[in-house]
C-alpha positions as CSV (number, residue, x, y, z in Angstrom):
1,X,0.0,0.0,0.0
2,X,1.4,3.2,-0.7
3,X,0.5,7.3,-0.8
4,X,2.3,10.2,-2.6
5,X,4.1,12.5,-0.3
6,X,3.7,16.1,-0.5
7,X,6.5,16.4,-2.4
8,X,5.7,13.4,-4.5
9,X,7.3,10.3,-2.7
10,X,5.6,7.3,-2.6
11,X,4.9,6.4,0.9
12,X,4.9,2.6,1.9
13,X,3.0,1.2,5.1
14,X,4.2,-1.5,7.1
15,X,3.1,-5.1,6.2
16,X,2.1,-5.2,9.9
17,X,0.1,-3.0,9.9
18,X,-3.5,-3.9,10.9
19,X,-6.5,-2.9,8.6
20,X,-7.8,-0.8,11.6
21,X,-4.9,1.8,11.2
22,X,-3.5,1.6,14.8
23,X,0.2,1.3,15.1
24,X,1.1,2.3,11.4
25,X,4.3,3.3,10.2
26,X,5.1,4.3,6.5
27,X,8.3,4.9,4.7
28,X,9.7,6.7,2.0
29,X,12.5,5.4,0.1
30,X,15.2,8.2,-1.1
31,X,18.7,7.8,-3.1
32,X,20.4,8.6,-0.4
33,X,18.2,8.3,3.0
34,X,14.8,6.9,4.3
35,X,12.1,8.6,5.5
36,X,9.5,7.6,8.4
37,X,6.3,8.8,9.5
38,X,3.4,8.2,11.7
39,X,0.5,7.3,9.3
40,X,-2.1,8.5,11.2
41,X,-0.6,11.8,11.5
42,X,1.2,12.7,8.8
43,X,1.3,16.4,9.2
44,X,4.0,15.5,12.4
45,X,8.1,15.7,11.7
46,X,9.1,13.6,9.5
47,X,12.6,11.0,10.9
48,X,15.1,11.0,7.9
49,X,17.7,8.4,8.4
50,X,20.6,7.6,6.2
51,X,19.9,4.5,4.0
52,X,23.0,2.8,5.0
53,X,21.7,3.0,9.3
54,X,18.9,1.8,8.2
55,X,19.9,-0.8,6.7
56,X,21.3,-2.1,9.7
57,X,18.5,-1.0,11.6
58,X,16.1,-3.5,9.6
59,X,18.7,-6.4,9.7
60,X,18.5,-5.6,13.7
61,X,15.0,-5.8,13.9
62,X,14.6,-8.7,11.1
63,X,16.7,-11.2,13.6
């Protein structure tokens, strides 16, 4: 599932994420860093992060 950004990037939700809409987090893949929101309130900061962090950060998480 996916939305355009405001500034056009295509914003993917978690596969976790329940049909309800609780506990959603979306991500928007960049060239050179990721970017991660809170689905349910998108008009909050948005985290950037590296891609290379975050790369690790999902091999982390994926153990």
């Amino acid at each position: 599932m996916s939305a355009e950004g405001p500034v056009g990037r295509t914003w993917f939700k978690s596969s976790h994420s329940s049909a309800q809409g609780d506990n959603c987090v979306e991500v928007a893949l960049g060239s050179a860093a990721v970017r991660v929101r809170d689905s349910k309130d998108t008009a909050r900061p948005v985290v950037t992060v590296r891609r290379g962090p975050w790369a690790e950060f999902v091999r982390f998480v994926a153990r």
